[in-house]
C-alpha positions as CSV (number, residue, x, y, z in Angstrom):
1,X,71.1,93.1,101.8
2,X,73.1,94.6,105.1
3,X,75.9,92.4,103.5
4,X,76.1,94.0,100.3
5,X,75.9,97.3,101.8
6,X,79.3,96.6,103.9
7,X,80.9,95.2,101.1
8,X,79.8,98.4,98.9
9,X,80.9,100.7,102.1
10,X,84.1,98.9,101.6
11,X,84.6,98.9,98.3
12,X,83.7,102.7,98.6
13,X,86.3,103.7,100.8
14,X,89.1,102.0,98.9
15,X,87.7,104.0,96.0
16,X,88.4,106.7,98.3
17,X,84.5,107.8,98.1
18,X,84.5,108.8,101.7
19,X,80.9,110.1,101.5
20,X,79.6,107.1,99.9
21,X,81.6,105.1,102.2
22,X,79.7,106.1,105.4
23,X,76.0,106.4,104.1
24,X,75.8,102.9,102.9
25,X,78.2,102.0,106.5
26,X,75.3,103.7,108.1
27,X,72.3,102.0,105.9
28,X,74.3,98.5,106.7
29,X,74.3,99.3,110.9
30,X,70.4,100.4,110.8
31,X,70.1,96.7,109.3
32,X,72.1,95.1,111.4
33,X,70.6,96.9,114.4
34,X,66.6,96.4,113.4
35,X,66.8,92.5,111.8
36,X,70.0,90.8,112.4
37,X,71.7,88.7,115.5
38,X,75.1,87.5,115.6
39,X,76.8,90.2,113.5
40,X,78.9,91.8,116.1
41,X,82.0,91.3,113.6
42,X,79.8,93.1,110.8
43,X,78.6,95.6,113.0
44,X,82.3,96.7,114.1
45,X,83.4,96.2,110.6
46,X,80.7,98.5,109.0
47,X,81.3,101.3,112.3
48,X,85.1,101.4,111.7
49,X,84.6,102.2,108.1
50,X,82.3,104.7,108.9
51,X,84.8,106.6,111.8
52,X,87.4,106.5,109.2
53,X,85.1,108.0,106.2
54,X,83.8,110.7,108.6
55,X,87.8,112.0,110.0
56,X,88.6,111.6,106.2
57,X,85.9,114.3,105.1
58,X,86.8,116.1,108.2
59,X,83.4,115.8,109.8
60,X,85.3,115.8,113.3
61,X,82.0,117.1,115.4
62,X,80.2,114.2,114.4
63,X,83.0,111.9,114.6
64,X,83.3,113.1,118.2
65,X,79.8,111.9,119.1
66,X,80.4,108.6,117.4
67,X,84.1,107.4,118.3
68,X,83.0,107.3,122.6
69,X,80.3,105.4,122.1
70,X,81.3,103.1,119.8
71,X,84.4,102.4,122.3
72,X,82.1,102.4,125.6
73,X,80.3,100.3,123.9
74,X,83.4,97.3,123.0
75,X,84.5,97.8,126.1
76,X,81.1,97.1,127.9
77,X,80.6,94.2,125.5
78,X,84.5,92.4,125.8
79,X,84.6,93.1,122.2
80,X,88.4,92.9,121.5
81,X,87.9,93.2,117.9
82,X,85.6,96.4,117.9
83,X,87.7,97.9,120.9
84,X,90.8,97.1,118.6
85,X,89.6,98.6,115.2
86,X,87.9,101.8,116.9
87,X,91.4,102.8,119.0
88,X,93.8,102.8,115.8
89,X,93.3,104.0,112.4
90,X,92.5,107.2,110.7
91,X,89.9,108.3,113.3
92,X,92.0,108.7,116.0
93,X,92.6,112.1,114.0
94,X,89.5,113.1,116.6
95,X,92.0,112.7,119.6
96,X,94.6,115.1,117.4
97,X,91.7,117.5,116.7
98,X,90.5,118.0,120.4
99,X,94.6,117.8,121.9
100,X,94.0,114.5,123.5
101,X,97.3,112.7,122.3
102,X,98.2,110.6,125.1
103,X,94.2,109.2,125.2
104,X,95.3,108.1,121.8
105,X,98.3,106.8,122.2
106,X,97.0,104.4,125.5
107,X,94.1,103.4,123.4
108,X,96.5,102.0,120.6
109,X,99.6,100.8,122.3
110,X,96.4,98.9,124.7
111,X,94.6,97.6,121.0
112,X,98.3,96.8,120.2
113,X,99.1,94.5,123.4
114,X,96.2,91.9,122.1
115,X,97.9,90.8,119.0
116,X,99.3,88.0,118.2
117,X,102.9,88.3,116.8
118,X,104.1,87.5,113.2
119,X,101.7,88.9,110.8
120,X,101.0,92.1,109.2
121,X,97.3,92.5,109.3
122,X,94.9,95.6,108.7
123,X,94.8,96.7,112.6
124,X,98.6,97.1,112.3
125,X,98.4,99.0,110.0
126,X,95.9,101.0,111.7
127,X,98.0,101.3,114.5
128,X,101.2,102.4,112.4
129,X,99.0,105.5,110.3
130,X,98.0,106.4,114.4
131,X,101.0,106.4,116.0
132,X,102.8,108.1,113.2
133,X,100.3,110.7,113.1
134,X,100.3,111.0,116.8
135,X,104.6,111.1,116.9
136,X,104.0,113.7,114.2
137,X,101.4,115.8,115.9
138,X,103.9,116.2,118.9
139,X,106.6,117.3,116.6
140,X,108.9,114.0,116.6
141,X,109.9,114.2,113.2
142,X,112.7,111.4,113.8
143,X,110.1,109.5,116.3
144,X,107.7,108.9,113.6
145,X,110.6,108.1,110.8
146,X,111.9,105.3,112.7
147,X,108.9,104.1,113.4
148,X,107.7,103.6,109.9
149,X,110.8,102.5,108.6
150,X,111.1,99.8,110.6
151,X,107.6,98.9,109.6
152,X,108.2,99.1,105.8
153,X,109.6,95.7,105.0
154,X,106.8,94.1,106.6
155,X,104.3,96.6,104.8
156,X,105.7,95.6,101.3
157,X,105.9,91.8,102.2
158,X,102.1,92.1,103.2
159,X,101.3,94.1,100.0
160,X,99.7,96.5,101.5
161,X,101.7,99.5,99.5
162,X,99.5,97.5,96.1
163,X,96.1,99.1,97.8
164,X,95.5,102.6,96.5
165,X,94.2,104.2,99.6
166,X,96.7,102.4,101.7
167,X,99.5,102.9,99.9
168,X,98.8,106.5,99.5
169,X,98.5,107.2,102.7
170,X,101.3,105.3,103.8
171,X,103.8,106.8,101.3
172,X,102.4,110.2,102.3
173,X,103.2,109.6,106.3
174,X,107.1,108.5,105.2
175,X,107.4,111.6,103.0
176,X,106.0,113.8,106.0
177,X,108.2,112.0,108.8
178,X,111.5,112.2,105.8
179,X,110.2,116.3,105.4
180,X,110.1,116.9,109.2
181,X,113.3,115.0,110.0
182,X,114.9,117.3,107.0
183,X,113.6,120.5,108.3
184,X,115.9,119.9,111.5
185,X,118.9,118.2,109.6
186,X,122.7,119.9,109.4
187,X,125.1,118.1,106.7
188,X,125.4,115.5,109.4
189,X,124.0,112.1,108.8
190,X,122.0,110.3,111.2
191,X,121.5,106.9,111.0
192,X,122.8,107.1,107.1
193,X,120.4,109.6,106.6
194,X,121.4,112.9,105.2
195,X,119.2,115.8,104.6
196,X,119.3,115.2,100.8
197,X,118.4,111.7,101.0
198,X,115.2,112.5,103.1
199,X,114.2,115.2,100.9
200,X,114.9,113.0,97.5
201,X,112.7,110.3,99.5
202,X,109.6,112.8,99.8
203,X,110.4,113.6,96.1
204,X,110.5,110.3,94.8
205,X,106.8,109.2,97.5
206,X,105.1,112.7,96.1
207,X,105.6,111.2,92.3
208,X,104.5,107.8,93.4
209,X,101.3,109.2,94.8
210,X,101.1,111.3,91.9
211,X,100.7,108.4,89.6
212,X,97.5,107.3,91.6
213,X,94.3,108.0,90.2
214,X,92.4,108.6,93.2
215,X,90.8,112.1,93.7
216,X,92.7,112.7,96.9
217,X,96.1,111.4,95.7
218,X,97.1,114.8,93.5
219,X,96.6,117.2,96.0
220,X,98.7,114.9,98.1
221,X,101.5,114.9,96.3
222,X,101.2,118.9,95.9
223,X,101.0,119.2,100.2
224,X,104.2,116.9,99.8
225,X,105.8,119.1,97.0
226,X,104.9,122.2,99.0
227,X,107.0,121.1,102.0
228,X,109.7,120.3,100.0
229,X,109.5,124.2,98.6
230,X,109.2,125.0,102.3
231,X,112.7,122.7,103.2
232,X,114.6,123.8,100.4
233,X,113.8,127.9,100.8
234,X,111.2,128.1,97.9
235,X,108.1,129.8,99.5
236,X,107.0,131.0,96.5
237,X,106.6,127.5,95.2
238,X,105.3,126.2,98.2
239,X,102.6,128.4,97.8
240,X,102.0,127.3,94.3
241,X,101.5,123.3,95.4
242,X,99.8,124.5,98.8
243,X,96.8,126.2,96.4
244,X,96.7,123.1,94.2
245,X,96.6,120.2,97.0
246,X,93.7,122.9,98.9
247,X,91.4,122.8,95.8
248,X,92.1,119.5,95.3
249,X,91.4,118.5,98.5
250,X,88.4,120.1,98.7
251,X,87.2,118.3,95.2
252,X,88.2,115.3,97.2
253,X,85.6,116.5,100.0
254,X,88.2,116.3,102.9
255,X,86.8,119.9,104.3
256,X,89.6,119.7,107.3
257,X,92.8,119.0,105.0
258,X,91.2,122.3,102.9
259,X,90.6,124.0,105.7
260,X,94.6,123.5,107.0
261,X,96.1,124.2,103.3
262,X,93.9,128.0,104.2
263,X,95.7,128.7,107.0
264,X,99.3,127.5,105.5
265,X,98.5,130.0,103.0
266,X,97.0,132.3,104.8
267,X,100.5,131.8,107.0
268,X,102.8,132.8,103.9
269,X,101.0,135.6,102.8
C-alpha cells in the first residue's frame, strides 16, 4: 500500500499535479512511519517529492517548517541520500524566499562533493535547477548561462529534456539565464553569443514548452514571451503574456509564481 502511494506521488508530480503529489507523499510517510522498518530510501524518496510539490504550489510557510527538519534529521541519521535530495532541487526555492542564498548554495555544492563522477543522475539535476536559480536570484545572468550550458550535453545524453516536467523546467531556466544575459548585452559577442542569438534561444525554449501539455507549461512560455517583450522594448506586449502566464499559473495552482506575475504587472502599470 505505502508503495503504491509513492509510486502514485511520483507519478503525480511528473503529471505536474503538485497537490496530488504531496497528499498521497504525505499518506505514504504516515505509513512508513506507523508500520514499516527499513524504508529509509522510501521515506526520503516520498519527503523530497513532497518539499518539491509544496515550493511548486508556493506553500513556502509550510515548506519552511518541513525542509529543517527533514535535513536535521539526515544529518543526525548519516543519511547521505536524504541529506543529498533535501539540499538541491526545487525546494531550495525556501532559501530564495527567506534571502538565505549562501545557506543554499553550501548545502548543494556539500550534496554535490558526495557524488561519484560520470553519470547524470536525478540529484544533478537537482543541483543544476538549484544553482541556476540561486546564480539567478543574485542577478548573475552570465553565471547561471554558463553553468547550464555546460551541463546541456550531458542533460540530452541522459534524456532527461524527454520528461515533461523536467524538460520544462530545464528549458525554462536556459531561456531565463539567455533573457538576463540579453538584457545586459551591447552588439558585442561574448563567448559567440550575441544579443540576438540569446533572445532567438528564449524564443525558440518558449515554443518548445509551449508544445507541452502540462497545465503549468503555457503560462510558462507566456512569463518567457513576456521577457522577451520586456528585452526587445515591447511593454505593452509584455503585459499581455504577463496576464496570460498569471492566470495560468494560478490554474496550475502555483499561488507564489501568481503572486510574482501581480507584482510584474502591478510594476508596468
Amino acid at each position: 500500500r505505502c508503495r503504491g502511494s509513492s509510486c502514485s506521488s511520483s507519478a503525480a508530480w511528473l503529471r505536474a499535479d503538485w497537490a496530488s503529489s504531496f497528499d498521497r507523499c504525505d499518506a505514504a510517510l504516515a505509513v512508513y512511519t506507523r508500520e514499516c522498518r527499513g524504508v529509509a530510501w522510501e521515506t526520503a524518496t516520498s519527503r523530497i517529492y513532497a518539499l518539491s510539490s509544496l515550493a511548486l504550489m508556493g506553500r513556502f510557510g509550510e515548506l519552511g517548517r518541513r525542509l529543517p527538519e527533514a535535513l536535521n534529521e539526515a544529518e543526525a541519521n548519516g543519511d547521505r541520500f536524504a541529506l543529498g535530495g533535501y539540499s538541491v532541487g526545487q525546494h531550495g526555492l525556501h532559501w530564495v524566499a527567506s534571502g538565505r542564498l549562501d545557506a543554499w548554495q553550501a548545502l548543494a555544492e556539500r550534496a554535490r562533493s558526495t557524488w561519484l563522477p560520470g553519470s547524470f543522475h536525478l540529484q544533478r539535476y537537482s543541483h543544476l535547477v538549484a544553482a541556476t536559480q540561486a546564480d539567478l536570484a543574485r542577478g548573475d545572468g552570465w553565471g547561471a548561462f554558463q553553468r547550464i550550458e555546460s551541463e546541456w550535453p550531458a542533460l540530452e545524453a541522459a534524456q532527461f529534456l524527454r520528461l515533461e516536467v523536467p524538460g520544462v523546467e530545464l528549458l525554462q531556466l536556459r531561456a531565463r539565464a539567455a533573457l538576463a544575459c540579453a538584457g545586459r548585452m551591447t552588439s558585442i559577442a561574448r563567448n559567440g553569443w550575441t544579443r540576438v542569438r540569446l533572445l532567438t534561444l528564449a524564443d525558440d525554449a518558449a515554443s518548445r514548452i509551449a508544445r507541452c501539455p502540462l497545465t503549468f507549461a503555457a503560462p510558462t512560455a507566456a512569463l518567457l514571451r513576456a521577457g522577451h517583450g520586456l528585452r526587445a522594448g515591447r511593454p505593452d506586449l509584455a503585459r499581455v503574456e504577463f496576464a496570460r502566464a498569471r492566470d495560468g499559473f494560478a490554474n496550475a495552482g502555483m499561488a507564489a509564481h501568481r503572486a510574482m506575475l501581480t507584482w510584474e504587472l502591478d510594476a508596468l502599470d
